[in-house]
N, C-alpha and C positions, 0 to 999 in steps of 0.2 A: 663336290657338294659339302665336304666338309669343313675346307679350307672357307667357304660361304658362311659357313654355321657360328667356326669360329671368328668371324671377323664383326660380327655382330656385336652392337656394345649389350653389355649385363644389362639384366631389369634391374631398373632404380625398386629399390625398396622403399614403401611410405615411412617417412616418417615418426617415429611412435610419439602419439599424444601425452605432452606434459599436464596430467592431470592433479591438479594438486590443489583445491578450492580449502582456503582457510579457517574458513567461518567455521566455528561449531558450537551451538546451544547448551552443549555442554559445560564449556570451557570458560561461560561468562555469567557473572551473576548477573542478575535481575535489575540492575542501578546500571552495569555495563552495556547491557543489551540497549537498556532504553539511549544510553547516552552514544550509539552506536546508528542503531536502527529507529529509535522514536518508540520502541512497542517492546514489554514485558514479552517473556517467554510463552506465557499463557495467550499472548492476542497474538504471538506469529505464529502459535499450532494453530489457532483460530482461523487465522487466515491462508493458512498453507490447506488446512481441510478443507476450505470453504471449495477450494480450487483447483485439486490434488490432482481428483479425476486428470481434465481437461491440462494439467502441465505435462503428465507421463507422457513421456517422448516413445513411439512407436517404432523401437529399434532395436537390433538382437547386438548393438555393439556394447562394449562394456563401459563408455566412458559418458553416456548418457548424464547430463544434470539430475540430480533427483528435484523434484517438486521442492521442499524445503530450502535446497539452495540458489534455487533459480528468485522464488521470495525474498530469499536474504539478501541477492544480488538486487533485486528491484528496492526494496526496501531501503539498504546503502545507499542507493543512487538517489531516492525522493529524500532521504536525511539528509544530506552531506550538499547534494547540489552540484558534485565535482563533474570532470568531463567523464565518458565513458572510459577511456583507455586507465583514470587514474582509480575511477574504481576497479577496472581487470586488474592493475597492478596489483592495488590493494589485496581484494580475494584471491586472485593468483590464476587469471584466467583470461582470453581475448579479449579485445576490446568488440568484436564482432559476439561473441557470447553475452555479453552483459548487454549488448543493442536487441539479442532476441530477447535472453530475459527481461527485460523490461517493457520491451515493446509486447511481451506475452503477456505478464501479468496486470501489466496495465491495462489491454482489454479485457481480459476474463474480468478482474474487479469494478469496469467500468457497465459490464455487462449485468452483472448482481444488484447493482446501482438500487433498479426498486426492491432489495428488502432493507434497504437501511435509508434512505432516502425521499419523503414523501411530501408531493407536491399538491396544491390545490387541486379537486374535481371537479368541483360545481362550475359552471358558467359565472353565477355572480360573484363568486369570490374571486375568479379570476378576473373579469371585467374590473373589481371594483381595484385589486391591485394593479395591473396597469394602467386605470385612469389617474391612480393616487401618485404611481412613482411619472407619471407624463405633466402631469400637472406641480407638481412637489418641485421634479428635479429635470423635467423636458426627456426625458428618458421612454422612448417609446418602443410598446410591447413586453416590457420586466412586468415580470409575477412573481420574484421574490429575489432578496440581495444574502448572501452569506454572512452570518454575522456571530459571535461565541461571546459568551459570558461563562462568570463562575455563580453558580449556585449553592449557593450557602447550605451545609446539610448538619445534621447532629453528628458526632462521632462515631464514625461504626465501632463495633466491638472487634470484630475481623480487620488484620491489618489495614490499623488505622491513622499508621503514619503515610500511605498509599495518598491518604484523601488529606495529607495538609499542602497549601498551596503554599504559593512563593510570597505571598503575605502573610502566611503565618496563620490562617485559620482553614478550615473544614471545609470542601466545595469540590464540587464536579464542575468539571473543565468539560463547555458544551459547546459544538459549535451545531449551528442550525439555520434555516434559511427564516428569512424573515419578513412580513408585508409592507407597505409602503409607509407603514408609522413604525417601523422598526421593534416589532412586536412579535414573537414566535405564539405561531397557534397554541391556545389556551389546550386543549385535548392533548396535543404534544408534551407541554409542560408536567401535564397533568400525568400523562405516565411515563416520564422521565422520574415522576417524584414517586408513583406508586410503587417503582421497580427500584429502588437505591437500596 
């Protein structure tokens, strides 16, 4: 029985996870972040809170993504546009990691959609924008097309070089959806200007 025991091969040992993710919030100013990610440090706590909950992975192992970097990873990927594997290189992580990252936060924010988001109610307004873009452009059943302008604003007194654009003057960068004369609802405008 023992000559049996020993003839057995050894238990493989797992492999221990190279955990090593790059990114850190700390480590980059605010110009870097955005030229990085698209988003100031302030809108990726924004959106990492937004989500936080629902990222925590339900696991007693130690190498779990925290929320914040699972964002950062989705984030790189919608900035950059590159394939999965070169952002894992990039942050220093699977290529099968940044596919759940992504594919994670991309629903959860997809899910939030209506509070930032807001489409026609009424019956007529909807009727009258898919009659407008069917006739306009043959485009049947659209009730509104994505569309951004800048909006010209006064100078905030709070960092105020935030608010000058690549032309050179004062404006918030809006994007919004629009009706079949390429017009963003009046009310929408109207508290995009009361809240600047």
């Amino acid at each position: 029985m023992a000559d049996f025991l020993l003839q057995l091969p050894p238990v493989q040992q797992r492999r221990p996870r190279n955990y090593r993710f790059n990114a850190n919030l700390l480590n980059y100013t605010d110009e870097e972040l955005r030229a990085r990610y698209r988003f100031g440090s302030e809108s990726i706590q924004f959106i990492t809170n937004l989500i936080e909950t629902d990222l925590r992975r339900k696991t007693n192992r130690s190498h779990a993504l925290r929320p914040i970097d699972q964002v950062l990873i989705a984030l790189r990927f919608y900035a950059s546009g590159n394939f999965l594997q070169v952002i894992g290189d990039t942050v220093g992580v699977d290529k099968s990691t940044v596919s759940r990252a992504v594919h994670d936060v991309s629903q959860l924010l997809s899910a939030k959609q209506n509070m930032f988001i807001k489409w026609p109610t009424t019956a007529a307004v909807i009727n009258e924008n898919k009659n407008g873009f069917y006739w306009r452009r043959w485009f049947p059943g659209i009730i509104g097309c994505i569309d951004g302008t800048q909006i010209r604003i006064i100078a905030p007194r709070n960092n105020e070089s935030d608010f000058v654009n690549r032309k050179g003057f004062h404006s918030i960068n809006v994007q919004g959806v629009c009706d079949h004369k390429g017009k963003f609802p009046v009310a929408w405008l109207n508290y995009i200007c009361d809240n600047v």
